[in-house]
C-alpha positions in Angstrom: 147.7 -21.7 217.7 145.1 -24.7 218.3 146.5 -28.7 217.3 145.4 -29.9 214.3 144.5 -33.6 214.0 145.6 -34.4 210.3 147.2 -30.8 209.6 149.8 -31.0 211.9 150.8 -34.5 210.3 151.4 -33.1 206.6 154.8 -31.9 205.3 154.0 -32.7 201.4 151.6 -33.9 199.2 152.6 -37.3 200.1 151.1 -37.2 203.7 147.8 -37.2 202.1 148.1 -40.0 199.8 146.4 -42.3 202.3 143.5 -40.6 203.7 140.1 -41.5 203.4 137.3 -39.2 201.8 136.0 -38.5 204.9 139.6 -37.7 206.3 140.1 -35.8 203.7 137.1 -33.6 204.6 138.6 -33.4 208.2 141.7 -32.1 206.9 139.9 -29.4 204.2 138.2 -28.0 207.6 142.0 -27.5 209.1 143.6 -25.9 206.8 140.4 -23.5 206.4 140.9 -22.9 210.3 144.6 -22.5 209.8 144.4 -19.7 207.3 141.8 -17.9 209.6 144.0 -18.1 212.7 146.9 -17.3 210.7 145.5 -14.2 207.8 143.4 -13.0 211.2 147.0 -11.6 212.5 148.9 -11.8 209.7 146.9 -10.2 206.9 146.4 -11.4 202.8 144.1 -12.6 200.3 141.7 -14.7 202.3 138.5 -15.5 200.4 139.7 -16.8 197.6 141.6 -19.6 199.3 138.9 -20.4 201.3 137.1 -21.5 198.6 139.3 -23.5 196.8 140.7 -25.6 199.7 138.8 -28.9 198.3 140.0 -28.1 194.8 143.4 -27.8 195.9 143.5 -30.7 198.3 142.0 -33.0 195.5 144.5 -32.1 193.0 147.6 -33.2 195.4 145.7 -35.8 196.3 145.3 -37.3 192.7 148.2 -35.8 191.0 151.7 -36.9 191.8 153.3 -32.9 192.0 155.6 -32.0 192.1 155.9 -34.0 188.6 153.1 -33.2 188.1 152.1 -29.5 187.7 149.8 -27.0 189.1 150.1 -23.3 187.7 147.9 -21.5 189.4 146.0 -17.6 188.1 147.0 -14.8 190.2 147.7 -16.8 192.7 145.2 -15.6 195.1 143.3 -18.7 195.6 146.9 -20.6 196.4 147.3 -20.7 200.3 146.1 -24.3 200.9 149.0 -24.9 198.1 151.1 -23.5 200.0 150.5 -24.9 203.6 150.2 -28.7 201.9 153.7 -28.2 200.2 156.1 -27.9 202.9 155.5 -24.5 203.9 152.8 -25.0 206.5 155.1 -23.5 209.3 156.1 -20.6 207.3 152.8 -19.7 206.2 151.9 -17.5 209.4 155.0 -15.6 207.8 153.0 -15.2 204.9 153.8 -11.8 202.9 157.0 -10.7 205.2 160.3 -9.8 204.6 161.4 -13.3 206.0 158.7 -15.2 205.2 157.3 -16.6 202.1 155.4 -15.3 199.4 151.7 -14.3 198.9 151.8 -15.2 195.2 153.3 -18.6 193.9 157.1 -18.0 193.0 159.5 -20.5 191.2 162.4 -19.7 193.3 160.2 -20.6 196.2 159.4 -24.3 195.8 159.9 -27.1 193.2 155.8 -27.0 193.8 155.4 -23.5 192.4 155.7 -24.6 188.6 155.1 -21.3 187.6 154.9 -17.7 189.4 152.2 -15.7 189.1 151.0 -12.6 190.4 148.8 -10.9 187.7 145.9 -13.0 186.1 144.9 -14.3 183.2 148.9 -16.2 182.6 147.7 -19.9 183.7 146.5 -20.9 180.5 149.6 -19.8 178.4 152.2 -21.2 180.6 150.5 -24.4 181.5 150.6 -25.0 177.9 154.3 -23.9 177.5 154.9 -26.5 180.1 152.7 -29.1 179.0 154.6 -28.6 174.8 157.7 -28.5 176.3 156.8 -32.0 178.5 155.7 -33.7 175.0 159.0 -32.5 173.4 161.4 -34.2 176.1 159.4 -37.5 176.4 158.1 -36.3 180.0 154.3 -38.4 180.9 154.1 -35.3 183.4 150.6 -33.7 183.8 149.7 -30.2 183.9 147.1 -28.1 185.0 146.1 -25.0 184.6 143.9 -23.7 187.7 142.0 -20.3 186.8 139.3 -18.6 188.4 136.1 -17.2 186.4 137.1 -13.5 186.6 141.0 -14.4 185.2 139.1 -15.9 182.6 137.9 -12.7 181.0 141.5 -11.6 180.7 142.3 -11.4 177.1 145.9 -13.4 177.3 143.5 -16.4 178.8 141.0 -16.3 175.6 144.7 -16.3 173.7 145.9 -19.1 175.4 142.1 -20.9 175.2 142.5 -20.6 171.8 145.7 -21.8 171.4 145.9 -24.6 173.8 142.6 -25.9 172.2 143.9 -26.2 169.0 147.1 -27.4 170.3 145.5 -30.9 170.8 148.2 -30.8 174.0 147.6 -32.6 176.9 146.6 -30.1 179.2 143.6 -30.0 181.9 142.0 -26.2 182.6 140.4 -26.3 186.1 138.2 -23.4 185.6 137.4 -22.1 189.4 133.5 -20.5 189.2 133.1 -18.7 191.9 131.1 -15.7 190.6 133.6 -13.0 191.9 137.0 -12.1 191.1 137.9 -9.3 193.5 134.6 -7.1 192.7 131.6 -8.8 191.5 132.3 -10.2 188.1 130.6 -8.6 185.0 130.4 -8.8 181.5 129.0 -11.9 178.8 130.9 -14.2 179.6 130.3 -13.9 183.4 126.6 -14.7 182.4 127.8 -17.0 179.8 129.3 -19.6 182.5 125.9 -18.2 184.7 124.2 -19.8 182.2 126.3 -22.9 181.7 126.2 -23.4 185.5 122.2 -23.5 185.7 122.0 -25.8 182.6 120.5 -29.2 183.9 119.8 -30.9 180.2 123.7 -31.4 179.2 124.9 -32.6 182.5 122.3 -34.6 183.8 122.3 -36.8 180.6 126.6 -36.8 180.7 126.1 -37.6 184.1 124.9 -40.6 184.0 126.9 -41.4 180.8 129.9 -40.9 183.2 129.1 -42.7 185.6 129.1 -45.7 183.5 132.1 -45.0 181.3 134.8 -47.3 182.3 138.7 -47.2 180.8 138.3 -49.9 178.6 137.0 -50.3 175.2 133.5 -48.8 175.4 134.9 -45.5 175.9 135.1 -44.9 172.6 131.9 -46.3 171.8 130.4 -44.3 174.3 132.0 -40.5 173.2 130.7 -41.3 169.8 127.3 -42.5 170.4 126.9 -39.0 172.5 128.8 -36.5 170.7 126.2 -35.3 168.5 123.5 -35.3 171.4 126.6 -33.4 173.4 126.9 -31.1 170.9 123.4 -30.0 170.7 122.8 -30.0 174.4 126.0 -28.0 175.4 124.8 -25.2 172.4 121.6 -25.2 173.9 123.4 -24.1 177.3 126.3 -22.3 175.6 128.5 -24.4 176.2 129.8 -25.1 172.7 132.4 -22.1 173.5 135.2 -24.7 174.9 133.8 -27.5 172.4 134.3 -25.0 169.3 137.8 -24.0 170.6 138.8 -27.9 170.9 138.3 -28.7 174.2 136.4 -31.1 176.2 134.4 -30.1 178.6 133.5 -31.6 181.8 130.9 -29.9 185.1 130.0 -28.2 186.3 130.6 -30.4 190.2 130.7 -29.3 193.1 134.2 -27.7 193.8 133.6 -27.9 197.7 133.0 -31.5 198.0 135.8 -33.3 198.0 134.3 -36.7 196.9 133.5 -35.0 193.4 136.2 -33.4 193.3 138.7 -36.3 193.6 136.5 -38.5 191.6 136.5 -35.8 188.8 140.3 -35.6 188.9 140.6 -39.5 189.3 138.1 -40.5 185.8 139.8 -37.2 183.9 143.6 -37.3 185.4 144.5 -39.9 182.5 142.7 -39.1 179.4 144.6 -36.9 176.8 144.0 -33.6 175.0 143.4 -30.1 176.3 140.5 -30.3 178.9 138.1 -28.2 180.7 136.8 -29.2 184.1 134.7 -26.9 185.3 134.2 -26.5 189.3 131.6 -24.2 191.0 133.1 -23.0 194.8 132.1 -20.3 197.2 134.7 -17.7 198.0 134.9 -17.5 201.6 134.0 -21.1 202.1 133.6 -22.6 205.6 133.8 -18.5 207.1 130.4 -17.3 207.3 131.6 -13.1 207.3 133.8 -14.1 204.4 130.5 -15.9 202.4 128.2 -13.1 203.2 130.6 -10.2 201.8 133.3 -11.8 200.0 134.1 -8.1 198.2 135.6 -7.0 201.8 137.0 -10.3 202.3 138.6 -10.7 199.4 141.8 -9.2 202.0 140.1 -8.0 205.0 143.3 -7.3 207.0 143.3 -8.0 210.6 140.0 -9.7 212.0 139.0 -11.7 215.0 138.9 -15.0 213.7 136.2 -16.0 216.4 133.9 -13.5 216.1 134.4 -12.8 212.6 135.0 -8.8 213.5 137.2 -6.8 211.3 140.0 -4.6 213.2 140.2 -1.8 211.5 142.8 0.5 210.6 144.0 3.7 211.8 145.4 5.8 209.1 147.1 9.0 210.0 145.8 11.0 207.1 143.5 9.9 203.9 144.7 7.6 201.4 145.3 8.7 198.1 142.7 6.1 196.6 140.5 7.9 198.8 141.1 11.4 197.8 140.8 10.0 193.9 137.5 8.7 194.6 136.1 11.7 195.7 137.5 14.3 193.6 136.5 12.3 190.8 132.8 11.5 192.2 132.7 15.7 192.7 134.0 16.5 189.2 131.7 14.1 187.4 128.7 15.3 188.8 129.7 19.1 187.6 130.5 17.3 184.1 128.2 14.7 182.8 131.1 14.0 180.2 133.4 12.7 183.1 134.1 9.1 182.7 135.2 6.5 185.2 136.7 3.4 183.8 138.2 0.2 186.0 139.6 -2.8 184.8 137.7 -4.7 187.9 139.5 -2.7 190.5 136.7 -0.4 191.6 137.1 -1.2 195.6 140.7 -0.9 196.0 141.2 2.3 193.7 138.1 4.4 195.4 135.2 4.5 192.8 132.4 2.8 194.9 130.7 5.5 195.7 131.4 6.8 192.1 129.8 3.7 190.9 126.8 3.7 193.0 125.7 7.7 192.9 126.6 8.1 188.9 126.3 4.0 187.1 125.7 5.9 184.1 129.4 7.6 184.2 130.6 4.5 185.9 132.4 1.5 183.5 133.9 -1.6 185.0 135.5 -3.6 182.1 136.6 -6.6 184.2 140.1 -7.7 184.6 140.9 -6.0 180.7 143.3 -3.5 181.3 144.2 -3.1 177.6 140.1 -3.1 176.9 140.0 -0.9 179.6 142.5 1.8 177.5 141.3 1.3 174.2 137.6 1.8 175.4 139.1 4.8 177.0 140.3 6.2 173.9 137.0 5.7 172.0 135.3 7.3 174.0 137.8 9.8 174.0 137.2 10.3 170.4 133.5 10.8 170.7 134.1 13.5 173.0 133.9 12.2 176.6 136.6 12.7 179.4 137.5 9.1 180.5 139.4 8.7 183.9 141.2 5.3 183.5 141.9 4.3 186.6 144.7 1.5 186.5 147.2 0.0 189.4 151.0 1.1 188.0 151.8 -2.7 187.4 148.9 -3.3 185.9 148.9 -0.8 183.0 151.9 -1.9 181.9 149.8 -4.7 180.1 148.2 -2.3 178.2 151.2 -0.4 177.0 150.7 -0.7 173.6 147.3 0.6 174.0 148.6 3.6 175.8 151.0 4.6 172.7 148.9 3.2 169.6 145.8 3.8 170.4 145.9 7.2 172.9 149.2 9.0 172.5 149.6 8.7 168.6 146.4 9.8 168.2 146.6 12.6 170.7 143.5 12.0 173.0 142.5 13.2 175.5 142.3 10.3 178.3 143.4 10.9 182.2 145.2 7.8 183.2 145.2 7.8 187.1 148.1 5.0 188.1 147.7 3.9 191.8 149.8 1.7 193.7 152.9 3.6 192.1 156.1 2.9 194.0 157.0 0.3 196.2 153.4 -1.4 197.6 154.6 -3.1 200.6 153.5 -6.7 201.2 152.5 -7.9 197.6 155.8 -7.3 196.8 157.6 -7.0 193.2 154.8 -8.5 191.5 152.4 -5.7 192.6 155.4 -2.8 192.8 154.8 0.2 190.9 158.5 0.6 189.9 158.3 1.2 185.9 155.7 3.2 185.3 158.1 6.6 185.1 160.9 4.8 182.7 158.2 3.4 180.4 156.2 6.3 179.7 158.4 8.9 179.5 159.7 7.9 176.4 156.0 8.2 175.1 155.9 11.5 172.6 152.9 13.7 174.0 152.2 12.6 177.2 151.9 14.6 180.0 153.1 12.7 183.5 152.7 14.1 186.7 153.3 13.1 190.5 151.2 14.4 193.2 153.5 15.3 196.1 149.8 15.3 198.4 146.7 15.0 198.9 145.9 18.6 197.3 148.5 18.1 194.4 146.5 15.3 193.4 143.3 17.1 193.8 144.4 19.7 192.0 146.2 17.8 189.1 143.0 16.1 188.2 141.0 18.8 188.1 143.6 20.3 185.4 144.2 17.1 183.5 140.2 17.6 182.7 139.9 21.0 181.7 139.0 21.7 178.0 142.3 23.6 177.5 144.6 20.8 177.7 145.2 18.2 175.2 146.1 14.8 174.9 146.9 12.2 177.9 147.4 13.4 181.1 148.9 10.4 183.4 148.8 11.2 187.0 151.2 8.9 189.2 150.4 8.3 193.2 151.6 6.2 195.8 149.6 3.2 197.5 148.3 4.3 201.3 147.9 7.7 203.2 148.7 11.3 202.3 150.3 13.9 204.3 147.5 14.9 206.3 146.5 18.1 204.1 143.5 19.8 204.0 142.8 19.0 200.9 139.0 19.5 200.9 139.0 23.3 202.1 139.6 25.7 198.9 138.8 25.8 195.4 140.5 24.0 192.5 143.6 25.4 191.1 145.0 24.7 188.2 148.7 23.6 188.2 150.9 24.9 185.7 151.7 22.5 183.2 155.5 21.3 183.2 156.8 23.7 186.5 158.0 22.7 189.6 157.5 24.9 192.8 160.5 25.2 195.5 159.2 24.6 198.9 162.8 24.8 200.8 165.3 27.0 199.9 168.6 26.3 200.6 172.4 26.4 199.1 175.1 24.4 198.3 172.7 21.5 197.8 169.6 21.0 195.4 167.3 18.0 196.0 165.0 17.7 193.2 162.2 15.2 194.1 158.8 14.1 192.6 156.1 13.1 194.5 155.6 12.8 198.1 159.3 12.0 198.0 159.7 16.0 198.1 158.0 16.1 201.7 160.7 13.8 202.9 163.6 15.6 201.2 161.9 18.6 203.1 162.7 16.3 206.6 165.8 15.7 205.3 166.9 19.3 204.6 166.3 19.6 208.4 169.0 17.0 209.7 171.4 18.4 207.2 170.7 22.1 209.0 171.6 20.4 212.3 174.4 18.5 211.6 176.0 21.1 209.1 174.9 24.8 209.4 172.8 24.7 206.0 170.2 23.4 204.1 170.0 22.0 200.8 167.1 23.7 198.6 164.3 21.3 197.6 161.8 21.5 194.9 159.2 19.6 194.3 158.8 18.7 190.3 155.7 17.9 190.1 156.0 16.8 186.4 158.5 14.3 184.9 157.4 15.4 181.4 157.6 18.0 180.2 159.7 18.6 183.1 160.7 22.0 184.1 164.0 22.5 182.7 164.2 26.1 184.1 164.7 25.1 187.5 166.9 22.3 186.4 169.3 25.1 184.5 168.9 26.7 188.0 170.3 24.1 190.0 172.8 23.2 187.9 174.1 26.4 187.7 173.7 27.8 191.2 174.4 25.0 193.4 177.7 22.6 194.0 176.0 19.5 193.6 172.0 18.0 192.5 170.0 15.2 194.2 167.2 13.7 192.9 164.7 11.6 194.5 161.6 9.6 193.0 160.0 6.3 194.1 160.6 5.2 190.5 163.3 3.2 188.5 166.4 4.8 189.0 166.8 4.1 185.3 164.7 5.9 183.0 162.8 8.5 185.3 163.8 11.7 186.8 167.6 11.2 187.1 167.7 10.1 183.8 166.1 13.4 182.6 168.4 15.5 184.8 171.3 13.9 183.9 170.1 13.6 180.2 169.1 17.5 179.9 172.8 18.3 181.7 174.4 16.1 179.0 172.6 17.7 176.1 173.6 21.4 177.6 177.2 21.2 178.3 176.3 21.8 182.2 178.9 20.6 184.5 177.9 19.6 187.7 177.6 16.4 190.8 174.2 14.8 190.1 173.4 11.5 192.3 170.0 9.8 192.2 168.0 8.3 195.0 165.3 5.8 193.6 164.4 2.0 193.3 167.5 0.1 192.4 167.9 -2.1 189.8 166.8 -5.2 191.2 162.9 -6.7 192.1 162.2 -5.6 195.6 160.6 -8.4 198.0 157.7 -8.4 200.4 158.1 -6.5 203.1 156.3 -3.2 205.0 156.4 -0.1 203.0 158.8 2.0 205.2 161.1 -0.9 205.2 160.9 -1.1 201.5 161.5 2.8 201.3 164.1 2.6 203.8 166.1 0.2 201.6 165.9 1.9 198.7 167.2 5.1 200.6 163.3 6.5 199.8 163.5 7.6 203.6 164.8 10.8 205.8 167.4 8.8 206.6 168.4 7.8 202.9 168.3 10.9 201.6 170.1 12.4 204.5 172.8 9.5 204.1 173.2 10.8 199.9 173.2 14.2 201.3 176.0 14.0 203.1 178.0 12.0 200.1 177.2 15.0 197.8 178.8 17.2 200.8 182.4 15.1 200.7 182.5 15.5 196.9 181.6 19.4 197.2 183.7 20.0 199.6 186.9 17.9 197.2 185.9 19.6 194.7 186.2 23.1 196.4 189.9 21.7 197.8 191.0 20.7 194.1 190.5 24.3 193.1 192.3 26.1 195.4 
């Protein structure tokens, strides 16, 4: 790790306090080589960050946090947070078991004021925080940092239109850097486009700034422009934020610092809700990262001298993959084949969906309960829409899912990646709910691939013409088993039936999803250490779910297992125990599945491994079901 001149020299906000402009610029350029040389071996959300170092920097510069405070939107543009607020040594650690964070996180610093980890929740809490700071007599100021794509979230436009009728003292740093994750779409992405490019309004405010002092002609000032304000900014569009209550400062230049800690200086201690709005460049200062900041939004491992991405060697094809391509092949059979995305396109596998068929393609932007809804219309006017949603994502749009598909019984596929346990984005990205929340739902179909041909296979039944109503189809984040999926025709599964693919005795491991394939290891180990081997099916369905080979199990074995990378509340066991309740069937049931707590960053397997979600887990409850059996068996002779 190279010596940092200024870097090296801060522990807290406080160590900037003193630096000049210019060594503030110096110190912008370190901590933009610092998160190269560290997200180079140590991979996370890089572009973002990059581009809001001078944004970031200015705001602890001019701000006294953590009094002050900062609540950040998604959290994917906070690294140089991070790194100025004491945690400059353990950011290399960044996204580890040990280490901190990738996402802001209360528990993690007094300068986290609020955690975040899904967009679009700066605006409301910053102006929970900035009520509850007027109700206890507290001068502290808050800001709300979000970036352009957040913004097209519909809790932000909530909390715009609350906070601006609030009359609350709260400043919105609104972060345009033309992208979210994929390229940003929609109005209002060509709404701030617009705003951006206008010269009229802030040329004249300009220079009215510049001569605005803190005294008395404020006042004079604000009202000899506001009606020439008003006029100009509708002429841009920019009477959005004045109409909600708001006033509205920019755009400037997010990536020079002078502007930016002018801009904070002449706005820090004015009142009222507040919009400044700052223009940056994702991937700022990292010429790969500028030219494609899509792939560099997390690029994973790179050479940070040569810019040079490492790539990764997967031992089979990832289940996003496998999506993307069965869905691209379907679709271009059946013009009626949708594709829907709430701005996750990339990472769930539709690009080459989105560039072959645009006409079947629809990116809503970060809208996951738009994203449902729209779903469901078109539902109703006949098309097949595939809403493709990560698993911690839908549940935003829950109440779109019951109201507006499942009570009305259409006919929409809801593909939920990242289901599970997601590794190093930890609990605010895990996919642990998704099973307990919609089962409940009366109507739905829920299924969980065990492989790559399972989930082939699943959605090319959840679209025929036969079935009705919605058809959610649950995967894991990361690679498949290594099938050969792609050889062979489609086959439709059987709707609500399980399949045993180990049979066995005195044992039965039901699992669902590719939990089954490491029951199947499992099953193995028990042979060797014990002389037999438990029988394991694979469920395939968690509603309906196939109560025959439930009966079976119950009935013909000493003792069940199940296994999901779910809840343990609320999925699979609780059916299996449930259904054995409700039939007077007596037997052992134990449940392998996430436990009740939030699990932390960490690898996968180590996640897995500490929810028992492993061979050696499920070996481990194995061998507990065995003592009880074999008790059991004692007590009735």
């Amino acid at each position: 790790m190279p010596q940092y001149t200024l870097l090296d020299k801060v522990n807290s906000p406080e160590d900037i306090k003193g630096l000049t402009i210019d060594e503030l610029e110096i110190l912008c350029t370190e901590i933009r080589q610092y998160m190269i040389d560290c997200c180079s071996r140590n991979p996370g959300h890089l572009g973002s960050s990059l581009g809001a170092v001078e944004l970031i920097v200015g705001l602890h510069y001019v701000y006294d946090t953590p009094q002050d405070k900062i609540v950040f939107d998604v959290g994917h543009q906070a690294y140089a947070h991070k790194i100025l607020t004491g945690r400059r040594k353990a950011f290399c650690g960044l996204r580890t078991r040990n280490g901190i964070s990738g996402f802001p996180k209360m528990s993690e610093s007094p300068y986290d004021a609020f955690g975040a980890g899904h967009s679009s929740t700066s605006i409301s809490a910053a102006l929970g925080l900035a009520r509850a700071a007027k109700m206890n007599g507290d001068n502290s100021k808050v800001i709300a940092i979000i970036g352009d794509g957040a913004l097209t979230g519909g809790l932000a436009i909530e909390g715009l239109n609350n906070a601006g009728a609030s009359g609350d003292d709260l400043l919105i740093v609104l972060n345009d850097n033309d992208q979210s994750i994929d390229d940003n779409i929609g109005a209002f992405h060509e709404y701030l486009l617009k705003l951006t490019t206008s010269s009229r309004y802030n040329s004249l405010k300009k220079k009215i700034w510049d001569h605005m002092g803190e005294g008395s002609f404020r006042s004079l000032l604000q009202k000899i422009t506001k009606d020439t304000k008003s006029n100009l900014v509708r002429s841009s569009g920019g009477a959005f934020f004045e109409s909600l209550g708001f006033r509205y400062f920019g755009p400037i230049d997010g990536n020079n610092i002078g502007q930016v800690v002018n801009a904070f200086r002449r706005i820090r201690n004015l009142s009222g809700p507040r919009i400044l709005h700052v223009c940056t460049t994702k991937g700022k200062g990292y010429p790969a990262a500028e030219k494609d900041p899509v792939v560099w939004h997390a690029p994973g491992r790179f050479n940070p001298e040569t810019g040079e991405r490492i790539p990764t060697q997967y031992k089979a094809d990832r289940y996003q993959d496998v999506f993307g391509k069965v869905l691209l092949d379907l679709a271009r059979k059946d013009k009626r084949i949708l594709g829907i995305t709430p701005a996750m396109a990339t990472g769930c596998g539709m690009t080459a969906f989105a560039k072959e068929l645009p006409g079947q393609f629809f990116d809503v932007g970060i809208e996951e309960e738009h994203a449902v809804t729209f779903s469901a219309g078109l539902a109703a006017g006949g098309m097949k829409p595939v809403c493709n949603i990560y698993s911690s994502f839908s549940q935003r749009a829950y109440d779109q899912i019951i109201h507006d598909v499942a009570l009305q019984g259409l006919s929409v596929v809801f593909c939920l990646d990242r289901s599970g346990l997601v590794g190093e984005d930890g609990p605010t990205h895990n996919g642990c709910y998704d099973l307990s929340f919609l089962r409940p739902i009366p109507g739905v179909t829920i299924a969980a691939p065990s492989d790559e041909t399972d989930l082939k296979n699943m959605m090319y039944s959840s679209l025929q013409d036969s079935h009705k109503g919605p058809y959610i189809i649950r995967y894991p984040r990361g690679c498949g088993e290594g099938r050969d999926w792609e050889e062979g025709p489609y086959e439709e599964i059987p709707l609500g039936k399980a399949r045993l693919i180990g049979e066995g005795e005195r044992i039965a491991v039901l699992a669902l999803g590719p939990e089954a394939w490491r029951a199947m290891e499992a099953r193995e180990v028990i042979s060797e250490k014990f002389g037999f081997r438990p029988a394991v099916w694979d469920m395939r369905f968690l509603k309906p779910v196939d109560t025959e080979a439930i009966q079976f199990a119950a009935t013909h074995f000493d003792a069940i297992l199940t296994v999901e990378e779910g809840a343990i509340k609320g999925g699979l066991y609780s059916e299996v125990t449930e259904f054995l309740s409700s039939n007077d069937l007596l037997c052992h049931v134990h449940g392998v599945g996430i436990p009740d707590r939030f699990i932390r960053e960490d690898k996968q397997s180590s996640q897995r491994a500490e929810c028992s979600l492993d061979c050696g887990g499920i070996v481990a409850e194995i061998e507990k079901l065995i003592k009880i059996s074999r008790k059991d068996l004692q007590n009735v002779k």
